[in-house]
N, C-alpha and C positions, 0 to 999 in steps of 0.2 A: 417614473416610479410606478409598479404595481399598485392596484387597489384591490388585487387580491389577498386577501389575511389568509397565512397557511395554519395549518388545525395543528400542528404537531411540529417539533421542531427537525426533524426528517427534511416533512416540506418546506421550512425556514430556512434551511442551509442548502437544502435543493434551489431554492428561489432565488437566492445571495448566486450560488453558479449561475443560473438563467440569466439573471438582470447584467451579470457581466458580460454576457454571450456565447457559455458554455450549454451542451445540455449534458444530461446525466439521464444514466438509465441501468437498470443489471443488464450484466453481461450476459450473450446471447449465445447459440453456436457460430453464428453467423459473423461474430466480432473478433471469434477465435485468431485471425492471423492479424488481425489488428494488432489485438493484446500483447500478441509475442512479440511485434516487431516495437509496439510500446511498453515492454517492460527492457526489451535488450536497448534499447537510446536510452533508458535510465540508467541501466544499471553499465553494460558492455560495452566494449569496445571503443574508439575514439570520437564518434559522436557522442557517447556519453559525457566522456571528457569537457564539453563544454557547457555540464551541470557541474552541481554541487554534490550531487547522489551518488556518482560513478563511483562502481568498486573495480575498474579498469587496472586500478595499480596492483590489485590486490588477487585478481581472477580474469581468466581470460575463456574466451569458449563462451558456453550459451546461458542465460538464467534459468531458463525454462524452453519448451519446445511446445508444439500444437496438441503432443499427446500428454503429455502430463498436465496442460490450460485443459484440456475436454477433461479430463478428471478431477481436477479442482474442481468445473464445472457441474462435473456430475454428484457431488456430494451431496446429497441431504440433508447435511447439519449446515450448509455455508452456503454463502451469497457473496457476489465480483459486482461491486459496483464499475461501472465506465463513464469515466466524462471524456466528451468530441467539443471541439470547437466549431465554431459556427461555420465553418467549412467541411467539416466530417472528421476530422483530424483526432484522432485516440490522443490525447494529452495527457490521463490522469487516470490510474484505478486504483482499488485497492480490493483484498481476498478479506473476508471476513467468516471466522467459526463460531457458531451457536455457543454457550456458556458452559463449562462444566464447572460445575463448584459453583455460580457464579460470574465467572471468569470465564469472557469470551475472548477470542484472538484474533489478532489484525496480523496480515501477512501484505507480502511484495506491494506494501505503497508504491507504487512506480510514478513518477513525474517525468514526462519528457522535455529535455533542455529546451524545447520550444514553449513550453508551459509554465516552467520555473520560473519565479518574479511576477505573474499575475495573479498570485495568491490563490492560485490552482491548489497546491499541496496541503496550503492552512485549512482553507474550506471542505476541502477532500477528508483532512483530522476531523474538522466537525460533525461531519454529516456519518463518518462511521461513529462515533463516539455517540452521537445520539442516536443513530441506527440498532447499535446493540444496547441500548437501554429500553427504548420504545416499542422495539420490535420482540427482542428476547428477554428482556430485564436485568439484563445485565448490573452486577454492583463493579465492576471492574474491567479492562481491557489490559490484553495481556501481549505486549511483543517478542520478540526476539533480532537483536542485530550481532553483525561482525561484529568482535571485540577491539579491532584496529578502525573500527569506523567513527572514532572519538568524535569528530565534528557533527556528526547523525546522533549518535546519544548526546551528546550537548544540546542538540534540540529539541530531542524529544525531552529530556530532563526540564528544556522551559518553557513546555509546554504542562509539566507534571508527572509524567513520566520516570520512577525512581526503576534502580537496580533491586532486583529482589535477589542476589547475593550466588543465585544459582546460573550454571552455564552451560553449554550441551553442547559433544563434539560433533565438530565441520564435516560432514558425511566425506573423507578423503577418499580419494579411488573411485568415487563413483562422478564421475565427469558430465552427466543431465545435469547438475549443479554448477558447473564451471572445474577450471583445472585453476589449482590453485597456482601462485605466484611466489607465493612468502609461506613459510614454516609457523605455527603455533596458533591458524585460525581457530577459533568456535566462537559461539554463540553465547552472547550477553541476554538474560532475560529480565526486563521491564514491565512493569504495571503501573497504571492508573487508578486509583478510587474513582468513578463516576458518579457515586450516591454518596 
């Protein structure tokens, strides 16, 4: 056990990852091919498949690529957390946007099926959740998922997570996003109260 006390609850949930043997850090340039090949075992292709994340049935092709990762990166309103395992190993990020209204937003939580069941993903909700309060003051966090990902909004919903009722069409044709599989995708939008 630590006998370090962390000041804020960032370092709290940063610490809960360390003491199990992960570390965490923002994403870097240097992390760039990491990220991509750990956000595609989340999300693509048949490694994914042996998560609970995969949108495999649903898209096939890529989540993201190294140039569209360096532009997330380069935003000045957002910050990519990464957690590695005590080997190096990319297990877990997530994309986070500064507030507007309030209302920040959380993007491509990615878990890799190597990191799933060590409560890599629970800790990863934490530490963004309290990252955009503490950091930007956020009163809310705001997602967006597939509409067909019922089992992913299930979870987030119990975590707190409700529908805010509104939904935004699946960029079709344009394939940096994946090629779809199935007819009638878009996007489901969820919030959080945090305050």
């Amino acid at each position: 056990m630590s006998s370090y006390a962390p000041a804020t609850m960032v370092d709290a949930h940063t610490l809960i990852l360390h003491e199990a043997g992960f570390e965490v850090s923002e994403l870097c340039l240097d992390d760039i091919d990491d990220y991509v090949e750990l956000v595609a075992s989340a999300y693509r292709g048949e490694f994914s498949k042996q998560g609970w994340t995969t949108e495999a049935d649903l898209l096939s092709g890529q989540r993201l690529d190294a140039d569209m990762a360096r532009e997330m990166l380069g935003e000045p309103d957002s910050s990519m957390i990464l957690v590695r395992s005590a080997e190096g190993q990319a297990v877990g990020s997530v994309y986070l946007r500064q507030p507007v209204d309030n209302i920040a937003y959380l993007g491509v939580l990615a878990v890799s099926p190597v990191g799933q069941g060590q409560g890599v993903g629970s800790a990863l909700m934490n530490l963004a959740e309290a990252w955009v309060v503490e950091r930007w003051s956020a009163h809310s966090l705001q997602m967006s998922v597939i509409n067909k990902r019922t089992e992913l909004i299930a979870y987030y919903g119990r975590r707190g997570y409700e529908r805010t009722g509104e939904v935004e069409p699946f960029p079709y044709g344009d394939d940096r996003f994946g090629v779809p599989l199935v007819d009638d995708l878009e996007f489901v939008l969820l919030v959080k109260p945090l305050r």
